[in-house]
N, CA and C atoms of all chains as a GROMACS GRO file, in nm:
protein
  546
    1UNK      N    1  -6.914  -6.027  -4.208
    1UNK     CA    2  -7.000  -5.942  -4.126
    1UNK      C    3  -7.146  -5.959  -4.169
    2UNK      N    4  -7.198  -6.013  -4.124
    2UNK     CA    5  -7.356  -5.985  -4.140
    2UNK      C    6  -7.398  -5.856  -4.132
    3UNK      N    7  -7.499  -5.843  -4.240
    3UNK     CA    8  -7.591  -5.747  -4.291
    3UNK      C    9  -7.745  -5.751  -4.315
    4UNK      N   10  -7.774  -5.693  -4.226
    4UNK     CA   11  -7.924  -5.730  -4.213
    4UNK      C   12  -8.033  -5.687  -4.309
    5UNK      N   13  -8.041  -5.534  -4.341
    5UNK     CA   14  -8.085  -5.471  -4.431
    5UNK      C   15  -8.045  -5.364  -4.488
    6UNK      N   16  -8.062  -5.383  -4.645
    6UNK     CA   17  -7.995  -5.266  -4.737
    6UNK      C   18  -8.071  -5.128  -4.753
    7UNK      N   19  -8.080  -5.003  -4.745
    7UNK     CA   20  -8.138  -4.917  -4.765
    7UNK      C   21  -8.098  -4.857  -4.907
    8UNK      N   22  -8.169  -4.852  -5.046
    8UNK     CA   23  -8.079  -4.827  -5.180
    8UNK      C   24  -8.125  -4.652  -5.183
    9UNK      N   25  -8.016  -4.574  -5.179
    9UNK     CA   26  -8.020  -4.458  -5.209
    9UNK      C   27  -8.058  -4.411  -5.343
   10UNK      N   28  -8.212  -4.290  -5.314
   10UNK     CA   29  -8.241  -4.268  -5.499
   10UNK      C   30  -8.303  -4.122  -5.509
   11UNK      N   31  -8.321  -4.071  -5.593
   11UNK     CA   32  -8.393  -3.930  -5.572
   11UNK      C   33  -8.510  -3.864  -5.489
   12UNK      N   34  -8.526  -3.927  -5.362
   12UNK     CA   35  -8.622  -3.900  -5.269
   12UNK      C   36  -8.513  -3.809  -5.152
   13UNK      N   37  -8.573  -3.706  -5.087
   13UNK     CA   38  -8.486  -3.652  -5.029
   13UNK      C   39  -8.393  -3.696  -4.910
   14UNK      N   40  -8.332  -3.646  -4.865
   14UNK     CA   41  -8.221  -3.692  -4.745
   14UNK      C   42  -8.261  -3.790  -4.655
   15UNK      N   43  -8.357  -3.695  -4.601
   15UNK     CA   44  -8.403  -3.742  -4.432
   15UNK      C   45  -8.444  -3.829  -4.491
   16UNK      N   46  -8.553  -3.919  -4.566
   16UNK     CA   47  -8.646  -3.974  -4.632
   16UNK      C   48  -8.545  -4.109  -4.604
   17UNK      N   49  -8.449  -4.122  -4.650
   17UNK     CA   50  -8.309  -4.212  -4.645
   17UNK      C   51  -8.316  -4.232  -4.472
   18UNK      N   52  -8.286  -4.130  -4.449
   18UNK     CA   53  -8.236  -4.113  -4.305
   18UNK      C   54  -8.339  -4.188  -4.241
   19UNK      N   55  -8.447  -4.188  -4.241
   19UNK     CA   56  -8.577  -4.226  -4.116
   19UNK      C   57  -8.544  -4.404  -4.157
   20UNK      N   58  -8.557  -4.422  -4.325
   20UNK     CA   59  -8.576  -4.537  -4.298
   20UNK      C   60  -8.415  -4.639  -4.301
   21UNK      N   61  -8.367  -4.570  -4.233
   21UNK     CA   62  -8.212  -4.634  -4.180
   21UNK      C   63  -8.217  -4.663  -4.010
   22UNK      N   64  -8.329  -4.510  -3.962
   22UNK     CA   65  -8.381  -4.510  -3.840
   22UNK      C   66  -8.465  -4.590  -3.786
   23UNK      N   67  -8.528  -4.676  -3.885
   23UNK     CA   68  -8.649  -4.727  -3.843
   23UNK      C   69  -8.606  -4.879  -3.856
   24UNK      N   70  -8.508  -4.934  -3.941
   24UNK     CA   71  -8.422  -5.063  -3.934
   24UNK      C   72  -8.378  -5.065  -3.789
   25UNK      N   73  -8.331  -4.962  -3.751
   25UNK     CA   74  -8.253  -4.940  -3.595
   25UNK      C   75  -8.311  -4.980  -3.501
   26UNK      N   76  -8.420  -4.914  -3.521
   26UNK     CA   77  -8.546  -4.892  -3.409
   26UNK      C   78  -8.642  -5.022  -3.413
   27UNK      N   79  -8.625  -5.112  -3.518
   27UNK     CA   80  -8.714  -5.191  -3.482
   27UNK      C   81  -8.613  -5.360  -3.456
   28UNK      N   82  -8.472  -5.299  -3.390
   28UNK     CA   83  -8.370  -5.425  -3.327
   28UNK      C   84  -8.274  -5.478  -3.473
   29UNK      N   85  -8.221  -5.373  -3.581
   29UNK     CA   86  -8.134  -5.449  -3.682
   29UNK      C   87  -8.005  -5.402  -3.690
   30UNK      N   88  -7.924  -5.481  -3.631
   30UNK     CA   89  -7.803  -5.418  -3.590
   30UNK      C   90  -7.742  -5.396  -3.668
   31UNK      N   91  -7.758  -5.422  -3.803
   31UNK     CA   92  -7.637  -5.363  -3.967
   31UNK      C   93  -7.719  -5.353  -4.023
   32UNK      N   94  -7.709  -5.186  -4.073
   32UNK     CA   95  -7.797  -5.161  -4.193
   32UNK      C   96  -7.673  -5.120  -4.312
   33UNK      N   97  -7.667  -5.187  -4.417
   33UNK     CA   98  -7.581  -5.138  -4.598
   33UNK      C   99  -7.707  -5.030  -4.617
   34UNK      N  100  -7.615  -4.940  -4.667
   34UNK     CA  101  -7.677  -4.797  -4.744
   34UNK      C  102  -7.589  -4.819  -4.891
   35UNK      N  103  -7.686  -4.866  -4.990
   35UNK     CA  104  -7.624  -4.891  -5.158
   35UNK      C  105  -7.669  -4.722  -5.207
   36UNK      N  106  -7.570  -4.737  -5.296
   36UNK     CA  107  -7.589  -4.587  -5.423
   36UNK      C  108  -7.522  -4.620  -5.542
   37UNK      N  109  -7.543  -4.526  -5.647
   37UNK     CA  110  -7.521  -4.526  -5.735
   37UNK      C  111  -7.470  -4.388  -5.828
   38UNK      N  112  -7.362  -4.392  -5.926
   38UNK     CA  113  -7.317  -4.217  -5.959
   38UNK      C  114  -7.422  -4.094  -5.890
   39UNK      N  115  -7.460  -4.041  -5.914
   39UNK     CA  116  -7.503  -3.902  -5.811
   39UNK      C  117  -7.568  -3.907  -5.668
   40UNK      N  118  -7.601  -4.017  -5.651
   40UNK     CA  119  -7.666  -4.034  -5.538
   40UNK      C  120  -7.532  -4.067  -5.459
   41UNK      N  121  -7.435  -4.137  -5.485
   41UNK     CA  122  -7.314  -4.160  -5.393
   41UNK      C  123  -7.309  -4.049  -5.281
   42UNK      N  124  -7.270  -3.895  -5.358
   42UNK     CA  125  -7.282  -3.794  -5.216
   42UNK      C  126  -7.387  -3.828  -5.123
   43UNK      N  127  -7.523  -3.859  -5.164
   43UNK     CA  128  -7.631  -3.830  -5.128
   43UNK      C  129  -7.612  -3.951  -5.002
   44UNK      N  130  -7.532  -4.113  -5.006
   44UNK     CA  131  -7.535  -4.194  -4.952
   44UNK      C  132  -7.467  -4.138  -4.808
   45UNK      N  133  -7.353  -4.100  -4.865
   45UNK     CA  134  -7.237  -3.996  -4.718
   45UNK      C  135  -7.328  -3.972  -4.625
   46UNK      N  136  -7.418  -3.869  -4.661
   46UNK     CA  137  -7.479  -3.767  -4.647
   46UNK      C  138  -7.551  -3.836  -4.502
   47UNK      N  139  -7.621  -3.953  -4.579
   47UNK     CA  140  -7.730  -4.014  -4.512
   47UNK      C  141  -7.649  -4.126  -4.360
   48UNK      N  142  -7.561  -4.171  -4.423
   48UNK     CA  143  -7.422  -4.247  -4.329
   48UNK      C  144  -7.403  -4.156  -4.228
   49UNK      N  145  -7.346  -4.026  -4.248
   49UNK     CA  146  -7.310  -3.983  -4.120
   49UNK      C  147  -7.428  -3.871  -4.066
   50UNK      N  148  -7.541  -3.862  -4.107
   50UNK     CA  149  -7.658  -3.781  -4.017
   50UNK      C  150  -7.684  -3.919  -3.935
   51UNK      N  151  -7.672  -4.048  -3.952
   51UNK     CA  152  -7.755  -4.143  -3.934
   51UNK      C  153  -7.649  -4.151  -3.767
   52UNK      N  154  -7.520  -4.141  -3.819
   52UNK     CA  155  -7.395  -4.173  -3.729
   52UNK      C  156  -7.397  -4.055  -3.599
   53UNK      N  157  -7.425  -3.904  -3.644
   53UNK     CA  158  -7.356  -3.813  -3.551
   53UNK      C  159  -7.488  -3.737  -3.507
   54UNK      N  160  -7.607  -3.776  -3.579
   54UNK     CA  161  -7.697  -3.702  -3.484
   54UNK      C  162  -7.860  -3.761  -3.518
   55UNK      N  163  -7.837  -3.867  -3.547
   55UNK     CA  164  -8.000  -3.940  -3.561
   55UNK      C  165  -7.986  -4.103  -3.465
   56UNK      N  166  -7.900  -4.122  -3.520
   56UNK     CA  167  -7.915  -4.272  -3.408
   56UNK      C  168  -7.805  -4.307  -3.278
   57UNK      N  169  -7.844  -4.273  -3.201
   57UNK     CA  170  -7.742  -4.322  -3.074
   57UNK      C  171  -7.670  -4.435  -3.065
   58UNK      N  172  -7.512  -4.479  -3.049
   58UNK     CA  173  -7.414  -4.579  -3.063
   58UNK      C  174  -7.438  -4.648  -3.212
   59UNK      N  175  -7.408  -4.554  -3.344
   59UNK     CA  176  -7.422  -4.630  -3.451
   59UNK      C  177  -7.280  -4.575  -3.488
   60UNK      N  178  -7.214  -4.661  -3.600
   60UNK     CA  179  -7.108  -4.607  -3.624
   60UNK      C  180  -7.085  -4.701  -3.781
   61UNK      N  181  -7.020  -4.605  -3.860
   61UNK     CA  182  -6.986  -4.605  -3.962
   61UNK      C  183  -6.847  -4.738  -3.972
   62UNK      N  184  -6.890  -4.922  -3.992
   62UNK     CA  185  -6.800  -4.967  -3.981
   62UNK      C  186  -6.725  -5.031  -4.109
   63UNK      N  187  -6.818  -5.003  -4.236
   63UNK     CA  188  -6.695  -5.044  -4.361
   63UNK      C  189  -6.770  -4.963  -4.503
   64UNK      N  190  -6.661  -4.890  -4.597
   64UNK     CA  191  -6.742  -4.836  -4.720
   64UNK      C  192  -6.628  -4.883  -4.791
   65UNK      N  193  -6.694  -4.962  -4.896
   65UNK     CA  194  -6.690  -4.960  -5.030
   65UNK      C  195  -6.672  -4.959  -5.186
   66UNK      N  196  -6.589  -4.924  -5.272
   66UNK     CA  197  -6.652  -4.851  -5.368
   66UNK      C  198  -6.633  -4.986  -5.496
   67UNK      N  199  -6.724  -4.961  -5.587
   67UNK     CA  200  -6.641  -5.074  -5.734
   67UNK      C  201  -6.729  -4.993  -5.842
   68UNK      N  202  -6.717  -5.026  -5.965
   68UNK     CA  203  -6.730  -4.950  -6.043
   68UNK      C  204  -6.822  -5.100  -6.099
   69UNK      N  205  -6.924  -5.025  -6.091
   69UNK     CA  206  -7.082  -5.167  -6.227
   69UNK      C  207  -7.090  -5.077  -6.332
   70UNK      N  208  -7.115  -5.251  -6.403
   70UNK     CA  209  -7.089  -5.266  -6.574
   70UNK      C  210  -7.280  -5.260  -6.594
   71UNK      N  211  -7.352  -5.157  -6.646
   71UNK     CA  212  -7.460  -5.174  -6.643
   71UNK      C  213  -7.500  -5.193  -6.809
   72UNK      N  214  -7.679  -5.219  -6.835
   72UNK     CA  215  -7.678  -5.177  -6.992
   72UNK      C  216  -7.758  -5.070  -7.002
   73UNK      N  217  -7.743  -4.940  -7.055
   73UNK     CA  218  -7.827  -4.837  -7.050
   73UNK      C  219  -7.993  -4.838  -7.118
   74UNK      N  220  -8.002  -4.774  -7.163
   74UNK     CA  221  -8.161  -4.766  -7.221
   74UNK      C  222  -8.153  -4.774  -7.356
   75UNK      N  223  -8.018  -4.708  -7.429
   75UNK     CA  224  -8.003  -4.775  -7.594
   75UNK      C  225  -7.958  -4.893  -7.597
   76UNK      N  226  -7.952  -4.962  -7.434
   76UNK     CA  227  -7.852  -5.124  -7.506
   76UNK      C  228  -7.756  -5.129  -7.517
   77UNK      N  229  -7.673  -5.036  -7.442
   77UNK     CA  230  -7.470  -4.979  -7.465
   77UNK      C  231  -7.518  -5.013  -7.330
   78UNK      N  232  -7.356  -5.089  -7.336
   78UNK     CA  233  -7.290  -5.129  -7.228
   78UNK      C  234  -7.245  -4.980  -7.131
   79UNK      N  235  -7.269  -4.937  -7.050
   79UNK     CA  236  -7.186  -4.838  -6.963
   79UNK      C  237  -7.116  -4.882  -6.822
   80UNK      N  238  -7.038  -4.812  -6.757
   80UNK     CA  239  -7.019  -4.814  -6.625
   80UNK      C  240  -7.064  -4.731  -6.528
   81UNK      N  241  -7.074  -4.720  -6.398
   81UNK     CA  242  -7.109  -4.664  -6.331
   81UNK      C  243  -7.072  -4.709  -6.198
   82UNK      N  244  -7.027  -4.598  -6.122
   82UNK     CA  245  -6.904  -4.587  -5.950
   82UNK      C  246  -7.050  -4.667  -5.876
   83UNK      N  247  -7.017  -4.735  -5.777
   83UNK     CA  248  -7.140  -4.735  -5.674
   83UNK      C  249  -7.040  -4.768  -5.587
   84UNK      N  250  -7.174  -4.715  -5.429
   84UNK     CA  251  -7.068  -4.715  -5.301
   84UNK      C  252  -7.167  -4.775  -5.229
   85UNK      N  253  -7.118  -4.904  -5.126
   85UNK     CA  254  -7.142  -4.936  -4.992
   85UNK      C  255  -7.093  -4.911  -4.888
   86UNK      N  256  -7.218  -4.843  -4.787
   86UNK     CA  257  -7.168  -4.803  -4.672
   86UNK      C  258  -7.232  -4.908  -4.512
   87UNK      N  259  -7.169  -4.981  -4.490
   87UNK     CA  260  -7.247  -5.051  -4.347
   87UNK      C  261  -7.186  -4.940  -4.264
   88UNK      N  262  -7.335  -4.940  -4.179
   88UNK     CA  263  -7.321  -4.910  -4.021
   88UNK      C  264  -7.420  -4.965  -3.905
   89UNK      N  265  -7.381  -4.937  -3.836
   89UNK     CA  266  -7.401  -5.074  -3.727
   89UNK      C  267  -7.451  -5.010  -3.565
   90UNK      N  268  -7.477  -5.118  -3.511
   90UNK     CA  269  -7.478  -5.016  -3.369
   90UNK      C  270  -7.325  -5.046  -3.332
   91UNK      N  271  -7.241  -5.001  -3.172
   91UNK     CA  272  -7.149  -5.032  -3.121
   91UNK      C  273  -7.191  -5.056  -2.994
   92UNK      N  274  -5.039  -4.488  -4.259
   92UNK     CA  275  -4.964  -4.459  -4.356
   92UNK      C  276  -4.940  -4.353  -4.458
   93UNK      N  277  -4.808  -4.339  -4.460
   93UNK     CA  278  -4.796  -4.254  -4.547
   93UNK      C  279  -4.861  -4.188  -4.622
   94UNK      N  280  -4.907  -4.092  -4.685
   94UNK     CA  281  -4.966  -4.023  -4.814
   94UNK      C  282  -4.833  -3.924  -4.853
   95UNK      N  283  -4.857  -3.941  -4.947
   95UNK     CA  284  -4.702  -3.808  -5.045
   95UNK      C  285  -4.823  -3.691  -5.092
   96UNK      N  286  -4.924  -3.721  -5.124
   96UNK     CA  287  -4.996  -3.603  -5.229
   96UNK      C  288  -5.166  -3.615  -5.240
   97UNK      N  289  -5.210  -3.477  -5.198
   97UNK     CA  290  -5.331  -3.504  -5.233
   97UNK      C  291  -5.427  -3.408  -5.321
   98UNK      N  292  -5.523  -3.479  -5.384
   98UNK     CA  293  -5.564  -3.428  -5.507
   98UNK      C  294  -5.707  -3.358  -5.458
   99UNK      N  295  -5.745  -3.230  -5.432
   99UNK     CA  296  -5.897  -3.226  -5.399
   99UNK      C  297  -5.985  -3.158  -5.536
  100UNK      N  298  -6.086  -3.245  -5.502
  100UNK     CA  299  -6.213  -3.267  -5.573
  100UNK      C  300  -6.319  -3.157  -5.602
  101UNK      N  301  -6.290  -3.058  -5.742
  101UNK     CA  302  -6.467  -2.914  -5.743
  101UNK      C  303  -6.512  -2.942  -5.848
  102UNK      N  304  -6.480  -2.879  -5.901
  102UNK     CA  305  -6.608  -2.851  -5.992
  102UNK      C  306  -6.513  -2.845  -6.174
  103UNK      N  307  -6.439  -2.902  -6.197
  103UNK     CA  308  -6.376  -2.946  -6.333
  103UNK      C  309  -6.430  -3.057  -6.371
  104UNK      N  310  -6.384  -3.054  -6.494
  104UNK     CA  311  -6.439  -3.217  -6.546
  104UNK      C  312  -6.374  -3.337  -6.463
  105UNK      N  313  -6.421  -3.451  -6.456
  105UNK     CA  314  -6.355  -3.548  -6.355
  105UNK      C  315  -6.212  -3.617  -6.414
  106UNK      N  316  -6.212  -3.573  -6.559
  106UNK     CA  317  -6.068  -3.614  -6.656
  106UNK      C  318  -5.984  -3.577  -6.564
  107UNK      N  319  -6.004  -3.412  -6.573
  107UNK     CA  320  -5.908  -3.325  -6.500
  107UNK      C  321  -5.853  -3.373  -6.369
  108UNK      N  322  -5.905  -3.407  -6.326
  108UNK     CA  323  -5.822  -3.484  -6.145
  108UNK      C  324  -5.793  -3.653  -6.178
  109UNK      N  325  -5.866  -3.721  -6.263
  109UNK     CA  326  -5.744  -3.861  -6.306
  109UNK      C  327  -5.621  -3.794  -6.350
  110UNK      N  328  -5.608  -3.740  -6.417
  110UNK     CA  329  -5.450  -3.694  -6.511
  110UNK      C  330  -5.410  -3.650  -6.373
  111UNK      N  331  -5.478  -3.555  -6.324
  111UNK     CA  332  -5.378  -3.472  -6.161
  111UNK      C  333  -5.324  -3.645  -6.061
  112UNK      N  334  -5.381  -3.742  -6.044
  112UNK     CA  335  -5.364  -3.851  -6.008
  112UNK      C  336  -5.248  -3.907  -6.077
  113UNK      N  337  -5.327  -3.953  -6.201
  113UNK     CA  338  -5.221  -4.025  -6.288
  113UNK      C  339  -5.060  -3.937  -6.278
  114UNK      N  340  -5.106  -3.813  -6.277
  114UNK     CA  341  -4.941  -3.748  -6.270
  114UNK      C  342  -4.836  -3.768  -6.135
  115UNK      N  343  -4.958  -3.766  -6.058
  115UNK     CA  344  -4.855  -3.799  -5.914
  115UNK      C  345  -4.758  -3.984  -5.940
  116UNK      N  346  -4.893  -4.066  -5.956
  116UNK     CA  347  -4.795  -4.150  -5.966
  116UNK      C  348  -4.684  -4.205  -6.090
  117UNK      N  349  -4.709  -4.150  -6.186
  117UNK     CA  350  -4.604  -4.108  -6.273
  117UNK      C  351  -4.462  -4.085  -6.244
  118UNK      N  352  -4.489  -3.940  -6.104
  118UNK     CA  353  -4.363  -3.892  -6.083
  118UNK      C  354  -4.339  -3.990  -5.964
  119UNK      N  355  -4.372  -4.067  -5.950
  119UNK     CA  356  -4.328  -4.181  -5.837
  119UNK      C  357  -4.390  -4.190  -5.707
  120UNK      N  358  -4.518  -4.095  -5.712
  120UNK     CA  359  -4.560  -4.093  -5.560
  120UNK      C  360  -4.638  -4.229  -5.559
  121UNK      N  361  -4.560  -4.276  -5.430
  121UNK     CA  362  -4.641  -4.409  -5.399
  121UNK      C  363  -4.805  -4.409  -5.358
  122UNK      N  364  -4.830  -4.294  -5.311
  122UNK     CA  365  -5.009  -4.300  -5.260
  122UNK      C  366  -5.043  -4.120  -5.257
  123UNK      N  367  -5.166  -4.127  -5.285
  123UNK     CA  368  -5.251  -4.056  -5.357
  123UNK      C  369  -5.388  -4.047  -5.217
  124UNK      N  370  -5.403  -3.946  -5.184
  124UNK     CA  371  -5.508  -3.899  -5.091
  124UNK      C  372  -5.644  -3.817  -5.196
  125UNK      N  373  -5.750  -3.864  -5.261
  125UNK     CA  374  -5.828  -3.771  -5.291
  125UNK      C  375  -5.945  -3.788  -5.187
  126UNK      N  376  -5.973  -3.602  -5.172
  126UNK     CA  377  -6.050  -3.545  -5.080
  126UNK      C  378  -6.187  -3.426  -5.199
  127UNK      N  379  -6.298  -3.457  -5.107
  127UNK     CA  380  -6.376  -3.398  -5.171
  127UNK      C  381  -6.470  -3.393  -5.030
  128UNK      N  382  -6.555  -3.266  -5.037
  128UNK     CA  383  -6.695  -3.254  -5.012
  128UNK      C  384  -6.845  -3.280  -5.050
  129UNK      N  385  -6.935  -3.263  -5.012
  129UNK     CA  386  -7.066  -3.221  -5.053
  129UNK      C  387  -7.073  -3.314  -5.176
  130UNK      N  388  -7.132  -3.238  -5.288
  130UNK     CA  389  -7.203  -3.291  -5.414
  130UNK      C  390  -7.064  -3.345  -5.466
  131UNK      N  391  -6.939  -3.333  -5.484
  131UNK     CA  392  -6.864  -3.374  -5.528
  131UNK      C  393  -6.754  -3.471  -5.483
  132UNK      N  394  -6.851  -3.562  -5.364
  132UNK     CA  395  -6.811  -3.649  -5.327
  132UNK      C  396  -6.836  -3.757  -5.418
  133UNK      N  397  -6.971  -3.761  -5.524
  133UNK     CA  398  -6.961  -3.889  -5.665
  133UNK      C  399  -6.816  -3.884  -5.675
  134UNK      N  400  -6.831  -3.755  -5.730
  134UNK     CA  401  -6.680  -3.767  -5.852
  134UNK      C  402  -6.590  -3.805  -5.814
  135UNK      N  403  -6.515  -3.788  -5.671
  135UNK     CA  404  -6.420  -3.836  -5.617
  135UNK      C  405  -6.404  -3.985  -5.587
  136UNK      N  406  -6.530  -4.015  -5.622
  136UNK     CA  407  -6.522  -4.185  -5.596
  136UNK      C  408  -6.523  -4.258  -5.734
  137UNK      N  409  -6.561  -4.133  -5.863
  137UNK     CA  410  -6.553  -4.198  -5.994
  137UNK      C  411  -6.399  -4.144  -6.047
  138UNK      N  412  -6.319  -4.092  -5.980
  138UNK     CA  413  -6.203  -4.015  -6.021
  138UNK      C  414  -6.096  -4.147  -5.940
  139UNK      N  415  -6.158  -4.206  -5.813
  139UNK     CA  416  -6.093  -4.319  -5.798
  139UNK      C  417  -6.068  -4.473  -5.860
  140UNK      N  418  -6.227  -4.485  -5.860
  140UNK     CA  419  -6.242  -4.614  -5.948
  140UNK      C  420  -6.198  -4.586  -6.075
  141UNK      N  421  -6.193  -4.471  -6.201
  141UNK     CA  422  -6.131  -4.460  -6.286
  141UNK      C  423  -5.982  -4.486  -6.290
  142UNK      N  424  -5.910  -4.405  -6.180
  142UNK     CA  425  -5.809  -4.465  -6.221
  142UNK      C  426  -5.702  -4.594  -6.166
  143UNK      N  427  -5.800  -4.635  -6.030
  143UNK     CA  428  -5.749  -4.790  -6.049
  143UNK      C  429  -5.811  -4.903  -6.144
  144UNK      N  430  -5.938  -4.887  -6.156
  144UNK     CA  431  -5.966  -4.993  -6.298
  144UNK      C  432  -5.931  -4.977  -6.425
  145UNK      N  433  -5.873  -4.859  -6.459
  145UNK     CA  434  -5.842  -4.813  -6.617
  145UNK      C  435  -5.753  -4.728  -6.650
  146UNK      N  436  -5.728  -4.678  -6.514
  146UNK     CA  437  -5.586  -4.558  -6.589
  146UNK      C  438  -5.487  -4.587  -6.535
  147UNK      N  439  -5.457  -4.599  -6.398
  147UNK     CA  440  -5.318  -4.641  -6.364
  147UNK      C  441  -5.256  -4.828  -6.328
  148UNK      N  442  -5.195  -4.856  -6.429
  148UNK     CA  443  -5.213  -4.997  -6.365
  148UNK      C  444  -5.170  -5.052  -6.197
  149UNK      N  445  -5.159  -5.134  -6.167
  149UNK     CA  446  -5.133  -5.182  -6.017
  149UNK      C  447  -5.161  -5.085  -5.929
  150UNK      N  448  -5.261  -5.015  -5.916
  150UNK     CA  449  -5.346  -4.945  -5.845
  150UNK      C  450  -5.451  -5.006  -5.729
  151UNK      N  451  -5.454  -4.947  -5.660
  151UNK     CA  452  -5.562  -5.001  -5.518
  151UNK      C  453  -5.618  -4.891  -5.428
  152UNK      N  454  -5.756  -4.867  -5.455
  152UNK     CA  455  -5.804  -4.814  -5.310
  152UNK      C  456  -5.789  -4.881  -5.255
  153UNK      N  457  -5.726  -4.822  -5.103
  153UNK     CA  458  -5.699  -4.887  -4.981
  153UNK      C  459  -5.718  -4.804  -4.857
  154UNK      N  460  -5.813  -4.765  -4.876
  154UNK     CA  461  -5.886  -4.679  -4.722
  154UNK      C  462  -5.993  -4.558  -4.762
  155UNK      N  463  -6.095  -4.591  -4.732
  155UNK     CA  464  -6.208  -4.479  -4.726
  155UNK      C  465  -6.277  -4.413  -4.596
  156UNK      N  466  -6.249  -4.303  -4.590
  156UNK     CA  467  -6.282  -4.266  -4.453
  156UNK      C  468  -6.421  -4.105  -4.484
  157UNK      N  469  -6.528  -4.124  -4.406
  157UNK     CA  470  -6.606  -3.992  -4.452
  157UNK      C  471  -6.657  -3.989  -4.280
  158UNK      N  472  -6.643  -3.846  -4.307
  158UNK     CA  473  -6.640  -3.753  -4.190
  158UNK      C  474  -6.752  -3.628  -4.196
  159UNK      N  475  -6.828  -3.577  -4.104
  159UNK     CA  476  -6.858  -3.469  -4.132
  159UNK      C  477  -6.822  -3.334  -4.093
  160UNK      N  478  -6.803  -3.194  -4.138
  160UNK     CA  479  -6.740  -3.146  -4.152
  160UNK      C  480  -6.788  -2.990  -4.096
  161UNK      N  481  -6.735  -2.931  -4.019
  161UNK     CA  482  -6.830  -2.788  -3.949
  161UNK      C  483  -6.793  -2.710  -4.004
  162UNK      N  484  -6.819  -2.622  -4.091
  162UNK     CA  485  -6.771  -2.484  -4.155
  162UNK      C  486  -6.872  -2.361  -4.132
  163UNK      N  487  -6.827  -2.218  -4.171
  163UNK     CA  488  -6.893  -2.113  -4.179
  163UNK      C  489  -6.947  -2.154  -4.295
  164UNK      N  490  -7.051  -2.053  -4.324
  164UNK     CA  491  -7.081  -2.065  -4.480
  164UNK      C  492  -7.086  -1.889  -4.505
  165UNK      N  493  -7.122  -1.843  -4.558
  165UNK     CA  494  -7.093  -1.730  -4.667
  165UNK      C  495  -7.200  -1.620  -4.557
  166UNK      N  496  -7.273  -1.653  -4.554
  166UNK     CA  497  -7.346  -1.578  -4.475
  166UNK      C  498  -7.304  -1.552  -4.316
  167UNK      N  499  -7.224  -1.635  -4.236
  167UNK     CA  500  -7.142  -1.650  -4.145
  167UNK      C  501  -7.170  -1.733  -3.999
  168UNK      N  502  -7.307  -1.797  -4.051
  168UNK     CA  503  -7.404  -1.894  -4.010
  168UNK      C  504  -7.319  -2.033  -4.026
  169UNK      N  505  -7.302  -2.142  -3.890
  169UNK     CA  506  -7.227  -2.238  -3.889
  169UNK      C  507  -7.248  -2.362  -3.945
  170UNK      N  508  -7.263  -2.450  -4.049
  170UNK     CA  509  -7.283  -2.551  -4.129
  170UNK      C  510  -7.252  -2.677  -4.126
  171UNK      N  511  -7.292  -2.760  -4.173
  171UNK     CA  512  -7.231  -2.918  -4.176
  171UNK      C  513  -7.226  -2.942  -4.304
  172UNK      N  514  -7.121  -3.027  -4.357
  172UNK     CA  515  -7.100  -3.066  -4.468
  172UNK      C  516  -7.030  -3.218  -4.440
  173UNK      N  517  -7.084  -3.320  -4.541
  173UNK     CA  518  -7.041  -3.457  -4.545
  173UNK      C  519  -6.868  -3.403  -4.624
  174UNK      N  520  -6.785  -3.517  -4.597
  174UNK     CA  521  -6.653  -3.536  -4.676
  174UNK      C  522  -6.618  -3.681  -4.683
  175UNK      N  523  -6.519  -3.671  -4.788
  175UNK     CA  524  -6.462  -3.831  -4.829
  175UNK      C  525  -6.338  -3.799  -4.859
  176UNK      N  526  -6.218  -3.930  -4.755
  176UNK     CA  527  -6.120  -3.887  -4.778
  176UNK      C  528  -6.091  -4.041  -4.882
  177UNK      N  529  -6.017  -4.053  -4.986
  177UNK     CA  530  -6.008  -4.180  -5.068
  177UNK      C  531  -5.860  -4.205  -5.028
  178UNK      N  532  -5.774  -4.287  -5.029
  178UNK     CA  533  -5.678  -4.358  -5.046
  178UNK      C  534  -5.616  -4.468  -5.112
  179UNK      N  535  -5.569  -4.405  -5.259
  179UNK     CA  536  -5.526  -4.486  -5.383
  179UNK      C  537  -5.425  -4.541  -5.366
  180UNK      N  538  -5.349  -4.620  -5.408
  180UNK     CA  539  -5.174  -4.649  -5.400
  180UNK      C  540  -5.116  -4.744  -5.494
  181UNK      N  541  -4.970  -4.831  -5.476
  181UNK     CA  542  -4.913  -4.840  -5.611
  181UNK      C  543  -4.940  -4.993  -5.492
  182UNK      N  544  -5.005  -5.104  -5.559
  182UNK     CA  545  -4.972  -5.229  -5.497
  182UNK      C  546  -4.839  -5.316  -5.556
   0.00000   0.00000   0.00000
């Protein structure tokens, strides 16, 4: 499936996500990936289906996700961390 | 397909719902439904990837579905809330 552009979910608020998922739409990109990472994951949902049921007309939620990244933290320890991909698309 | 059991997702430590997982398929349930809302839709996706990459062996998410969700809220004012339904199983 082609994917045109990724939107990476981060501590900026909802809509903030939302417009610029709207504005991939709006300017002709028919798959936008919404990436996240541990707490922002809800925050990705969030942004997936405002984007789906009441911001963009014929978009639809067509594949999510999940795997668990091996990152290195800020002391230099290895950690993990959940992340989720969500494509949606027009129909 | 089938689901035998499902595990939903608040506000405990995220240990607490792997073991509730790990126990179902223990006692032989072939697939595992975890459901969560709102902010505790991370966890439900780190309560998955935990225990197919590390706690239960021959494990597989195999279906993610998120929906949004109309409820009252407390005040008696009508609401939206994101959800995630996960689908674990024994491959």
């Amino acid at each position: 499936m082609e994917v045109n552009h990724t939107v990476y979910i981060g501590g900026k608020p909802t809509m903030n996500y939302v417009l610029a998922v709207a504005t991939q739409f709006k300017d002709g990109t028919p798959t936008v990936m919404i990436k996240a990472r541990g707490r922002s994951i809800s925050k990705a949902v969030d942004v997936a289906l405002i984007v789906q049921d009441r911001f963009v007309e014929n978009t639809k939620v067509q594949g999510i996700g999940i795997v668990t990244e091996e990152l290195t933290d800020e002391g230099g320890q290895p950690t993990k961390v959940s992340s989720i991909e969500i494509i949606i698309g027009k129909v």
